[in-house]
PDB file of N, CA, C and O in Angstrom, chain B, residues numbered from 101:
ATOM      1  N   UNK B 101      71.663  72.783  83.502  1.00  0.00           N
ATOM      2  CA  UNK B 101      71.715  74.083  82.842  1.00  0.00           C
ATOM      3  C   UNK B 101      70.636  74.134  81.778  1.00  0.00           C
ATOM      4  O   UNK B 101      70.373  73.042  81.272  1.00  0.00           O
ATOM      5  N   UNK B 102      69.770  75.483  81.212  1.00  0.00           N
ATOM      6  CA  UNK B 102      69.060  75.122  80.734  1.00  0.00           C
ATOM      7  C   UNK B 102      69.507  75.369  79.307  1.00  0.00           C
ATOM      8  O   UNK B 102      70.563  75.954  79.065  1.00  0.00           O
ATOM      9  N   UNK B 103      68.645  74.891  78.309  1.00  0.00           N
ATOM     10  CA  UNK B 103      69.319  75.037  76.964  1.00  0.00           C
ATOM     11  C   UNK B 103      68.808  76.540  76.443  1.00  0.00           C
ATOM     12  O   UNK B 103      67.667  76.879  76.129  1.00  0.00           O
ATOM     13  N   UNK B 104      70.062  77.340  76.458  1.00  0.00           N
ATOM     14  CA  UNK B 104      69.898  78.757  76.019  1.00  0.00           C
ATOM     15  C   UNK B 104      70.949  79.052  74.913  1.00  0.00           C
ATOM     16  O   UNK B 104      71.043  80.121  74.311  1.00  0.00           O
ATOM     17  N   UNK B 105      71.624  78.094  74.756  1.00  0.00           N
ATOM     18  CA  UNK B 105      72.939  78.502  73.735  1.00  0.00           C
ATOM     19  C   UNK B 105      73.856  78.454  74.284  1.00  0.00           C
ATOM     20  O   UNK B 105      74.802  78.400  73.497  1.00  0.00           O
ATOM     21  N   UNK B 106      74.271  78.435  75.678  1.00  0.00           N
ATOM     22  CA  UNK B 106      75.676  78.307  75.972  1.00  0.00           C
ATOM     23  C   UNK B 106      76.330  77.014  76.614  1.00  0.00           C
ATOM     24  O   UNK B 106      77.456  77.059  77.109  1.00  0.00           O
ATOM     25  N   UNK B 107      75.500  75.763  76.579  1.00  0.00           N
ATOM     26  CA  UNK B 107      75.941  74.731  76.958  1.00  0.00           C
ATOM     27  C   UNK B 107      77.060  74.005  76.492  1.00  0.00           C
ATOM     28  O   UNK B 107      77.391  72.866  76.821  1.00  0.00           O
ATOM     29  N   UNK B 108      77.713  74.908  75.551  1.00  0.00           N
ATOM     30  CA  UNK B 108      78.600  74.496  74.329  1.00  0.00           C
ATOM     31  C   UNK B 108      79.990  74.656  75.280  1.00  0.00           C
ATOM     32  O   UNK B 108      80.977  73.934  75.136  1.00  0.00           O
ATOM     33  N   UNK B 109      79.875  75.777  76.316  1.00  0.00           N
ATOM     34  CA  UNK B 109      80.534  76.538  76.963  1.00  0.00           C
ATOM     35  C   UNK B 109      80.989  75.895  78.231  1.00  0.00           C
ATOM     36  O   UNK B 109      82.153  75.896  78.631  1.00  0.00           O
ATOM     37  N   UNK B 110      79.947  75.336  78.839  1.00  0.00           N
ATOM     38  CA  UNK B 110      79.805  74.060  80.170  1.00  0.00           C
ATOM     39  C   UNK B 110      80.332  73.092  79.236  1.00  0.00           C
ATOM     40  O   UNK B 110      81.525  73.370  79.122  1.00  0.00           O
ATOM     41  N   UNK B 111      80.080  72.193  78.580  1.00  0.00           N
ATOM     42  CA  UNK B 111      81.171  70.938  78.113  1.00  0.00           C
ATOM     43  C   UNK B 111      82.913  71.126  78.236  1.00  0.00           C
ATOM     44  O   UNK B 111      83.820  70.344  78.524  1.00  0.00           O
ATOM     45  N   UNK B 112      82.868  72.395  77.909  1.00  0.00           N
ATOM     46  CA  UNK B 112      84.603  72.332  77.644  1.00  0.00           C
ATOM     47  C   UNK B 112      85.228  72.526  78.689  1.00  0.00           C
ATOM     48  O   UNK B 112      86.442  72.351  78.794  1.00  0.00           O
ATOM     49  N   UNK B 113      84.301  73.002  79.805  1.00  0.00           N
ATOM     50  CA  UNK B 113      84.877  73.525  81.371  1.00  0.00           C
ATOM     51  C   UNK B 113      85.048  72.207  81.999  1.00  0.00           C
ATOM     52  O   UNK B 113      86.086  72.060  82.643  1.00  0.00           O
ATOM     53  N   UNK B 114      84.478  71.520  81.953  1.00  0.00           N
ATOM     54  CA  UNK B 114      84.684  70.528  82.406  1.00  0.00           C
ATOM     55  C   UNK B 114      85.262  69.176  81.729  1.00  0.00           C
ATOM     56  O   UNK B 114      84.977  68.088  82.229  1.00  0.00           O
ATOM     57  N   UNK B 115      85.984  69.260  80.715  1.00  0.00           N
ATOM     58  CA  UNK B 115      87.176  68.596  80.267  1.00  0.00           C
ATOM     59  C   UNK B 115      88.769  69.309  80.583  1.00  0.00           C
ATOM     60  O   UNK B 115      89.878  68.905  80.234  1.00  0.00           O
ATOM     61  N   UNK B 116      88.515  70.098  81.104  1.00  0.00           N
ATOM     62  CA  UNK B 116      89.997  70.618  81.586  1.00  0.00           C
ATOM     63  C   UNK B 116      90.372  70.283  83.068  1.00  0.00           C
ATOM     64  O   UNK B 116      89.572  70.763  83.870  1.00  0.00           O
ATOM     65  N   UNK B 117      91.377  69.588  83.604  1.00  0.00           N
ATOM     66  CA  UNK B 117      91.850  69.283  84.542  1.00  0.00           C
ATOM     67  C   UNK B 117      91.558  70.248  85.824  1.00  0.00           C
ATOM     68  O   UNK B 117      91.412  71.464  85.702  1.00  0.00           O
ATOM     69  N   UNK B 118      91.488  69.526  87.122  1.00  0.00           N
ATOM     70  CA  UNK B 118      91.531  69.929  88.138  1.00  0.00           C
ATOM     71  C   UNK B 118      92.162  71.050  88.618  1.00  0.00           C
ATOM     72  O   UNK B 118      91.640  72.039  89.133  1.00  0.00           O
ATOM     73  N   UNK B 119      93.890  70.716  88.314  1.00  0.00           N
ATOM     74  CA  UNK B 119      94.586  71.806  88.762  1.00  0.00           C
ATOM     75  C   UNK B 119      95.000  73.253  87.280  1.00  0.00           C
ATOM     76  O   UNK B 119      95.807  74.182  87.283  1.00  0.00           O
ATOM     77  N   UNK B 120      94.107  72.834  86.349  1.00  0.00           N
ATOM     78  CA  UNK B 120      94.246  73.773  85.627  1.00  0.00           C
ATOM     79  C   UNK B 120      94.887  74.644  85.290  1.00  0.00           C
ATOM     80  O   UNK B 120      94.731  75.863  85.216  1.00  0.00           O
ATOM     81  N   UNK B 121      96.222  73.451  84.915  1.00  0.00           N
ATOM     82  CA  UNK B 121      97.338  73.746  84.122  1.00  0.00           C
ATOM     83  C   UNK B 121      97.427  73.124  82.524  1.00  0.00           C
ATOM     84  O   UNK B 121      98.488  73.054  81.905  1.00  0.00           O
ATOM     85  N   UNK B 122      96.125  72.697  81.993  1.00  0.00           N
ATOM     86  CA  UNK B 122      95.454  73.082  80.537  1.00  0.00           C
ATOM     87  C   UNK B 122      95.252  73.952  80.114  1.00  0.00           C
ATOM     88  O   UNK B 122      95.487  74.157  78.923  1.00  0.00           O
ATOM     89  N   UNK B 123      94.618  75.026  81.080  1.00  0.00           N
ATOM     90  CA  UNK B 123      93.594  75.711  80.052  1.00  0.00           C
ATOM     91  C   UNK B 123      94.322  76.292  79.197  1.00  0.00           C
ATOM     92  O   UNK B 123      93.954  76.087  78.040  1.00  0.00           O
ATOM     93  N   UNK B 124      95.804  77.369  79.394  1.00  0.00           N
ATOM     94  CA  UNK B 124      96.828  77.583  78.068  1.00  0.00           C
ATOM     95  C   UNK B 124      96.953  77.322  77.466  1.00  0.00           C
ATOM     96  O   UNK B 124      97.294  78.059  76.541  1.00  0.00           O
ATOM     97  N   UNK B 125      96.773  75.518  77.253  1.00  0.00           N
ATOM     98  CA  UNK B 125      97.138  75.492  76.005  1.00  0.00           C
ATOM     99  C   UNK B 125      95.317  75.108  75.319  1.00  0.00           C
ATOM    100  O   UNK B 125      95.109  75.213  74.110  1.00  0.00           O
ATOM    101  N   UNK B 126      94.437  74.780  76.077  1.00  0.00           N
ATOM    102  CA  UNK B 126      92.769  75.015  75.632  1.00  0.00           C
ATOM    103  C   UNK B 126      92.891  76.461  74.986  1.00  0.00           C
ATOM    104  O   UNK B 126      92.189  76.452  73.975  1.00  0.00           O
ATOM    105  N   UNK B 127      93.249  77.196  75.088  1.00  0.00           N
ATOM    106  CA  UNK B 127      92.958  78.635  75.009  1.00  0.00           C
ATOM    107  C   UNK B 127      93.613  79.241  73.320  1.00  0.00           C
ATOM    108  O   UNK B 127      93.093  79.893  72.414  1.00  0.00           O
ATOM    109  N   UNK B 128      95.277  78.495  73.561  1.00  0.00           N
ATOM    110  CA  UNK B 128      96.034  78.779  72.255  1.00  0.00           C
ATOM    111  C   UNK B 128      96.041  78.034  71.306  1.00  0.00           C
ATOM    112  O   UNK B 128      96.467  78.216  70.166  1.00  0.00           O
ATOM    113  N   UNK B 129      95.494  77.048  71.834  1.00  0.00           N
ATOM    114  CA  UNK B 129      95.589  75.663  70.584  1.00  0.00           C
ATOM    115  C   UNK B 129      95.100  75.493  69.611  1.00  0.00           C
ATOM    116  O   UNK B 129      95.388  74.559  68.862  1.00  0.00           O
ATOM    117  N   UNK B 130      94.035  76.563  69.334  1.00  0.00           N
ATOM    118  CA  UNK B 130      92.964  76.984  68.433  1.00  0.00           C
ATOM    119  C   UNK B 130      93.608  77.812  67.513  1.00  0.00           C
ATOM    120  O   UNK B 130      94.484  78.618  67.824  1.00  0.00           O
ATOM    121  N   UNK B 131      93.202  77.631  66.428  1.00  0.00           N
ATOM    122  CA  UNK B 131      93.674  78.284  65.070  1.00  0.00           C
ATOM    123  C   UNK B 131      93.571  80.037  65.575  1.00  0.00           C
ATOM    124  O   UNK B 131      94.431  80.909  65.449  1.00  0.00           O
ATOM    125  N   UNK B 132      91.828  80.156  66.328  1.00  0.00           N
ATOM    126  CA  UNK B 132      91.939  81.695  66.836  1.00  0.00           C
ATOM    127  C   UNK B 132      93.094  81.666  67.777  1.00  0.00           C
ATOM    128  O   UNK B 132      93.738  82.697  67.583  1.00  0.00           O
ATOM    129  N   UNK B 133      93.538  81.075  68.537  1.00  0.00           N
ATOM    130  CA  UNK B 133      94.392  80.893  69.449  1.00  0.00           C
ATOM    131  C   UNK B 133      95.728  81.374  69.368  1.00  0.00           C
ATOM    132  O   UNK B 133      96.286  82.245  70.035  1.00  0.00           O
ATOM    133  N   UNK B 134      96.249  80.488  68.217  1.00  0.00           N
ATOM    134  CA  UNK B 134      97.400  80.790  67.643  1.00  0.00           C
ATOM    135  C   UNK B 134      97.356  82.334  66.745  1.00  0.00           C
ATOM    136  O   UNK B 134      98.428  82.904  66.543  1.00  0.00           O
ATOM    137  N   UNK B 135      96.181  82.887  66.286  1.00  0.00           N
ATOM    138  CA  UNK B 135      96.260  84.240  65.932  1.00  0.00           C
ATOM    139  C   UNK B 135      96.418  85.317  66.612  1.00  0.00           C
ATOM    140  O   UNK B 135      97.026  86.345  66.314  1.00  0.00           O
ATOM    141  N   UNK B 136      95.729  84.984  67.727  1.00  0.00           N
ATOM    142  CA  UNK B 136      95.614  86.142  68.885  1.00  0.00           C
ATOM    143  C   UNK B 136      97.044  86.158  69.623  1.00  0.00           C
ATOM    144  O   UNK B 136      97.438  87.247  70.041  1.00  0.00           O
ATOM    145  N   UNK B 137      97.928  84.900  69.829  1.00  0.00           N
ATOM    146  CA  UNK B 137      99.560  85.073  70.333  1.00  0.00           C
ATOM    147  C   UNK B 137      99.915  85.530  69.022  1.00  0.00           C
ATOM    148  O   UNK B 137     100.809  86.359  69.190  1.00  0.00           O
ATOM    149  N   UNK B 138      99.686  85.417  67.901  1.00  0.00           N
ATOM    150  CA  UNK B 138     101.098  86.013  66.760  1.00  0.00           C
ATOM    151  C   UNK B 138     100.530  87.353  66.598  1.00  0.00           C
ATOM    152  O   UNK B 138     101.339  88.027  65.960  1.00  0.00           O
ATOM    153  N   UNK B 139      99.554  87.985  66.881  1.00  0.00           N
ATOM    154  CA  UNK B 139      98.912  89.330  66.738  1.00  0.00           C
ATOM    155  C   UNK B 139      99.882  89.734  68.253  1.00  0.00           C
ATOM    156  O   UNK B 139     100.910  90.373  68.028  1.00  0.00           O
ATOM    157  N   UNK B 140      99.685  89.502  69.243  1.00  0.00           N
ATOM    158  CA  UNK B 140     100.213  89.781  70.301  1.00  0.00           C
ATOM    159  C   UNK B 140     102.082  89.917  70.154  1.00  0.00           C
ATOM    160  O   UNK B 140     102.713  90.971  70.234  1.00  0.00           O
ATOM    161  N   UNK B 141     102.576  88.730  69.959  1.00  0.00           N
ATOM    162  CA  UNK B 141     103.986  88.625  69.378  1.00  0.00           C
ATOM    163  C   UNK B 141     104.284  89.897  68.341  1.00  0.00           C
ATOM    164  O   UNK B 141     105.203  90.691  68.540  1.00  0.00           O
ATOM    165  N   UNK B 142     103.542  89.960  67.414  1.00  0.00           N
ATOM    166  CA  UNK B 142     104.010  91.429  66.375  1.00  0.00           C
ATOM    167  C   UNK B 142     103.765  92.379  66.815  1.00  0.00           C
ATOM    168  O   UNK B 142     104.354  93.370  66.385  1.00  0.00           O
ATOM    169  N   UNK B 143     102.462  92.564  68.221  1.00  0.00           N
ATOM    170  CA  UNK B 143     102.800  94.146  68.150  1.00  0.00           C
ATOM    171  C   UNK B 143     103.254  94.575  69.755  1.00  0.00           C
ATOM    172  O   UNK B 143     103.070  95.683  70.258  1.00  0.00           O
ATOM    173  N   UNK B 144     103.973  93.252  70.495  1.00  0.00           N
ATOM    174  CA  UNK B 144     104.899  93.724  71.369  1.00  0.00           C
ATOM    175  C   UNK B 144     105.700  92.826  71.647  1.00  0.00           C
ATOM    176  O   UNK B 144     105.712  92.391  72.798  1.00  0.00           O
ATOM    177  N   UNK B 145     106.593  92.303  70.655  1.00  0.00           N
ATOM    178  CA  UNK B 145     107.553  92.039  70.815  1.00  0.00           C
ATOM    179  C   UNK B 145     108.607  92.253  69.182  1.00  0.00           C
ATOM    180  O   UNK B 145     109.813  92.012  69.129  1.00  0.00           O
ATOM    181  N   UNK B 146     107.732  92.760  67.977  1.00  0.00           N
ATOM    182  CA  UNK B 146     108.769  92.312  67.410  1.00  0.00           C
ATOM    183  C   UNK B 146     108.633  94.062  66.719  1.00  0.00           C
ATOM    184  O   UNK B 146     108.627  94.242  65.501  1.00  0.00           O
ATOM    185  N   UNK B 147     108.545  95.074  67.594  1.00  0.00           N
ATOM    186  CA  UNK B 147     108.399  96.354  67.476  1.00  0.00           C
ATOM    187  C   UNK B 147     108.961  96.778  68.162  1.00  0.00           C
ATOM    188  O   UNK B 147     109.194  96.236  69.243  1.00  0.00           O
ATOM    189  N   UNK B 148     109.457  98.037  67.785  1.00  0.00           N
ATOM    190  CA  UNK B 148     110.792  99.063  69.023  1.00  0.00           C
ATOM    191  C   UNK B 148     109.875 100.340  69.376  1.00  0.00           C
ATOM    192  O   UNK B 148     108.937 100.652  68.643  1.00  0.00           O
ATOM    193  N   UNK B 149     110.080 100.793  70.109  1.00  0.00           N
ATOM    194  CA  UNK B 149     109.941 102.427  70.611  1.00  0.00           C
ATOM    195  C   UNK B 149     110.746 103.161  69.837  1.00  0.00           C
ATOM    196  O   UNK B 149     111.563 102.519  69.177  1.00  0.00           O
ATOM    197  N   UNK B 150     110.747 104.342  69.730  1.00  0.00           N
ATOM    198  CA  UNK B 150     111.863 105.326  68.900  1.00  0.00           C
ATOM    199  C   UNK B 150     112.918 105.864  70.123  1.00  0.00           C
ATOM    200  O   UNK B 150     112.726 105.579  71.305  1.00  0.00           O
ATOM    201  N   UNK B 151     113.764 106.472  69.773  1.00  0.00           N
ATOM    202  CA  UNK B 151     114.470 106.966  70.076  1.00  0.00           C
ATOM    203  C   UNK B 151     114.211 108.068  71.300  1.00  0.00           C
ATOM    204  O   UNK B 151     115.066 108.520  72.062  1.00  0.00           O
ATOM    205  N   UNK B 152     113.059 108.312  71.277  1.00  0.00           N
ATOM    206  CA  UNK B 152     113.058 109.410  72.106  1.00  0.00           C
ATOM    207  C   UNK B 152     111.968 109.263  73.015  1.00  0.00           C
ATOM    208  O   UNK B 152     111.417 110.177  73.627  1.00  0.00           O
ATOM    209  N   UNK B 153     111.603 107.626  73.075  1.00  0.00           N
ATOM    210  CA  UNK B 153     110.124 107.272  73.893  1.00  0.00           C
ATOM    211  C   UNK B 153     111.020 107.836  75.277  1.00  0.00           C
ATOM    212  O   UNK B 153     112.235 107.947  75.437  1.00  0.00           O
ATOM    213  N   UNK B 154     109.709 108.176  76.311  1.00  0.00           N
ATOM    214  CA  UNK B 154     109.973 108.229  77.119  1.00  0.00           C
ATOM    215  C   UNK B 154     110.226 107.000  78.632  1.00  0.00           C
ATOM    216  O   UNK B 154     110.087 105.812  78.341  1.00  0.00           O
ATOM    217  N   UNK B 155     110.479 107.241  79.716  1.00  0.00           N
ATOM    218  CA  UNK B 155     110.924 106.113  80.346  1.00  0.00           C
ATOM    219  C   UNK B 155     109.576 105.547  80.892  1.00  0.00           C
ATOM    220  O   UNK B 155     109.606 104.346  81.161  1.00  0.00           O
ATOM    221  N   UNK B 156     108.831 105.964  81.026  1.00  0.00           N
ATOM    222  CA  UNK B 156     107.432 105.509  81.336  1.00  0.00           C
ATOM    223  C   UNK B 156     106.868 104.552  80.205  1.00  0.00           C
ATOM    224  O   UNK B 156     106.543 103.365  80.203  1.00  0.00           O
ATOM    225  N   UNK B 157     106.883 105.556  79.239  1.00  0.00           N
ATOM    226  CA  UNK B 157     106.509 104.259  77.580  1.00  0.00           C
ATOM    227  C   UNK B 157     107.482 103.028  77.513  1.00  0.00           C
ATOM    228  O   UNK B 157     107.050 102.059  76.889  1.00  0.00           O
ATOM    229  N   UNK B 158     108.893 102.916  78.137  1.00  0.00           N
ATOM    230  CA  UNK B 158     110.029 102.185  77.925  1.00  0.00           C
ATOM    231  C   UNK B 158     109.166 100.948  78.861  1.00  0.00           C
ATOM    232  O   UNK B 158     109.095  99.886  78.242  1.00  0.00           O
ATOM    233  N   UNK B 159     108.541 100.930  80.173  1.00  0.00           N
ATOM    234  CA  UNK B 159     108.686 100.381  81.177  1.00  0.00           C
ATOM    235  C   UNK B 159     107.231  99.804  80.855  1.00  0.00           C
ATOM    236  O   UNK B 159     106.793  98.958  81.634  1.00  0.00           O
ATOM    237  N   UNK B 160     106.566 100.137  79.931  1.00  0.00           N
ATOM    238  CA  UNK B 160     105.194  99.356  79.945  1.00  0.00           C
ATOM    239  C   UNK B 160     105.173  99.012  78.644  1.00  0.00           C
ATOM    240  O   UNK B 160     104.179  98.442  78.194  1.00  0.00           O
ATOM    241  N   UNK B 161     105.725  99.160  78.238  1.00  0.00           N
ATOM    242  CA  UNK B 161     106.088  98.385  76.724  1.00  0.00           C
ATOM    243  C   UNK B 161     107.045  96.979  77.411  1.00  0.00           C
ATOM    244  O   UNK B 161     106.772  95.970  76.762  1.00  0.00           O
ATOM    245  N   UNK B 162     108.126  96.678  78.601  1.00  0.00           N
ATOM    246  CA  UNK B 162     108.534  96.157  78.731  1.00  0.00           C
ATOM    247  C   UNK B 162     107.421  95.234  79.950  1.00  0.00           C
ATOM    248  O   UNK B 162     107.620  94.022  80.037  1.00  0.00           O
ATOM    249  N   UNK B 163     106.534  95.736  80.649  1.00  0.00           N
ATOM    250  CA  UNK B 163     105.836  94.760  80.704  1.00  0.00           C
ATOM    251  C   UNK B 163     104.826  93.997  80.104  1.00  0.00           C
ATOM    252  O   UNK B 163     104.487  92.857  80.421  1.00  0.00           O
ATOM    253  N   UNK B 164     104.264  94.866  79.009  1.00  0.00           N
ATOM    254  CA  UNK B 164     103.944  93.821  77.949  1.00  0.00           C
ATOM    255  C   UNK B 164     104.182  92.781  77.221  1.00  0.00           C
ATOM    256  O   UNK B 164     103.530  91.818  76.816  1.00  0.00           O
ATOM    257  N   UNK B 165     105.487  93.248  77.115  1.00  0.00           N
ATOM    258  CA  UNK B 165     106.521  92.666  76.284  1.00  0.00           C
ATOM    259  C   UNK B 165     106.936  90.833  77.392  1.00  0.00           C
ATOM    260  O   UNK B 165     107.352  89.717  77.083  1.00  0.00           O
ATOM    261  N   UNK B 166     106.418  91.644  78.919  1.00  0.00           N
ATOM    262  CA  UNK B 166     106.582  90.097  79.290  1.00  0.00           C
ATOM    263  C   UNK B 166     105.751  89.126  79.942  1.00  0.00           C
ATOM    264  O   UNK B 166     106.040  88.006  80.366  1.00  0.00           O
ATOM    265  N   UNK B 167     104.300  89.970  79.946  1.00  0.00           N
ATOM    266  CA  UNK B 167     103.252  89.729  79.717  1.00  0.00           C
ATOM    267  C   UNK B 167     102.910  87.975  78.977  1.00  0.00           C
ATOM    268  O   UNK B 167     102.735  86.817  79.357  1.00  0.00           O
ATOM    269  N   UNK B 168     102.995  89.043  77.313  1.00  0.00           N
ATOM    270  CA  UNK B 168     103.323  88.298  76.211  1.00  0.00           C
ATOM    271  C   UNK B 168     104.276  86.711  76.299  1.00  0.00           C
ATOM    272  O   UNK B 168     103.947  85.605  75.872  1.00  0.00           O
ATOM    273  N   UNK B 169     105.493  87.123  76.998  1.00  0.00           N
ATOM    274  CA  UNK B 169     106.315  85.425  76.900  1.00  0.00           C
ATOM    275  C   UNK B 169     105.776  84.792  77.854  1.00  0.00           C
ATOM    276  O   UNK B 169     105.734  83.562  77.883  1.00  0.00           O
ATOM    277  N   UNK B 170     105.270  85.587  78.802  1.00  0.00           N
ATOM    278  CA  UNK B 170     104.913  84.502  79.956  1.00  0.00           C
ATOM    279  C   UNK B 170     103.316  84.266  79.788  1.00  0.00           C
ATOM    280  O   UNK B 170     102.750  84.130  80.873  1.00  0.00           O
ATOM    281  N   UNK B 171     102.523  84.195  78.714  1.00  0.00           N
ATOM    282  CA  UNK B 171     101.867  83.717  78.560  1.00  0.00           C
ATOM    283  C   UNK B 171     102.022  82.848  77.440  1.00  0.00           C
ATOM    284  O   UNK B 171     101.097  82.085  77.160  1.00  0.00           O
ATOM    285  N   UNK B 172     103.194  82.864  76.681  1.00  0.00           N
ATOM    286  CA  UNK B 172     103.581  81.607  75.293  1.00  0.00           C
ATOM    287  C   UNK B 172     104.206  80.851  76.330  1.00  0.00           C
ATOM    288  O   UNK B 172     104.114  79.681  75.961  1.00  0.00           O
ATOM    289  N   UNK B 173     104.811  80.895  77.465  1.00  0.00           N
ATOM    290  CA  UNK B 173     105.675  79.644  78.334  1.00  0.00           C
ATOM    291  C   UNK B 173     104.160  78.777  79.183  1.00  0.00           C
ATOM    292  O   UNK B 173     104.079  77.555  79.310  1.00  0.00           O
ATOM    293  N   UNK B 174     103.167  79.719  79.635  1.00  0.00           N
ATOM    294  CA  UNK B 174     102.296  78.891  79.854  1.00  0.00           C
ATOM    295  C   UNK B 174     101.614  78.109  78.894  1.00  0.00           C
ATOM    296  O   UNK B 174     101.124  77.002  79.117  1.00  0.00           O
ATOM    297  N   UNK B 175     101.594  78.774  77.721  1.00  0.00           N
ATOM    298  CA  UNK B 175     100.808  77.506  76.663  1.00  0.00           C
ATOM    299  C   UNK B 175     101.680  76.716  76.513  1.00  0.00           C
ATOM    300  O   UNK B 175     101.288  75.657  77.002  1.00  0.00           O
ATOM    301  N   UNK B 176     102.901  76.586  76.014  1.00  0.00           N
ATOM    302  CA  UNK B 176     104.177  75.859  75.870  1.00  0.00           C
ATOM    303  C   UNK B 176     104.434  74.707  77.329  1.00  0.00           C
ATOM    304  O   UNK B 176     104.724  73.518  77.459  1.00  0.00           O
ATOM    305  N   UNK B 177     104.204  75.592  78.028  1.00  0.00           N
ATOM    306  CA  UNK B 177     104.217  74.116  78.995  1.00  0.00           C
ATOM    307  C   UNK B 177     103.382  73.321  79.124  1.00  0.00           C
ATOM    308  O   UNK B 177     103.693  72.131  79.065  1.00  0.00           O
ATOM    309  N   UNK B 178     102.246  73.650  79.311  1.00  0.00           N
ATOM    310  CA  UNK B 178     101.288  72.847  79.186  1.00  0.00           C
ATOM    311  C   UNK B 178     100.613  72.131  78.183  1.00  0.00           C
ATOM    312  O   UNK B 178      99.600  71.437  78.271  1.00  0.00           O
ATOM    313  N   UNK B 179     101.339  72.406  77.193  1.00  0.00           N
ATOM    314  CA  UNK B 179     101.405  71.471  75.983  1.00  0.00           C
ATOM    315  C   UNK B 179     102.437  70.307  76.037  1.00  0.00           C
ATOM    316  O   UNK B 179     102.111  69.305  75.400  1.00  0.00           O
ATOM    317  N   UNK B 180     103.858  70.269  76.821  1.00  0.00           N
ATOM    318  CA  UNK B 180     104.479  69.650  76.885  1.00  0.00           C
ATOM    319  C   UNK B 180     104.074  68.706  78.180  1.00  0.00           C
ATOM    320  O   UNK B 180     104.563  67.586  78.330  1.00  0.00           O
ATOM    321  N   UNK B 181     103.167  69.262  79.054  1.00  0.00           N
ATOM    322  CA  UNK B 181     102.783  68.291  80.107  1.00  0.00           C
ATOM    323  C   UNK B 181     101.942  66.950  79.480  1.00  0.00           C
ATOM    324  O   UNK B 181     101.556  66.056  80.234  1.00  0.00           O
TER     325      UNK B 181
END
């Protein structure tokens, strides 16, 4: 690769495992890492809809909402691997 600035980028790709069930926790493990899940965590999961959202807003707020865990169970596991 030639040296342009991103070789920084090729080193780390290739310290992560084969079947690449790292990279989750490569990804969260980082101080930015851990900001970008608790930014994510506060603004869909620890927020409500009002009273009068509709069922469309209900149903994509709820896949965000699981979006969100099922990407903290992939860092979480693969931290425990």
């Amino acid at each position: 690769m030639d040296d342009n600035g991103w070789d920084w980028f090729e080193a780390e790709n290739e310290t992560l495992s084969e079947n690449g069930s790292d990279h989750w926790q490569a990804c969260f493990d980082s101080d930015a890492g851990a900001k970008v899940l608790a930014d994510l965590e506060r603004h869909f999961l620890h927020t409500a809809l009002g009273p009068d959202a509709s069922t469309a807003a209900i149903w994509m707020r709820e896949g965000k909402r699981a979006l969100v865990l099922q990407i903290k169970r992939l860092a979480e596991r693969s931290a425990a691997d």
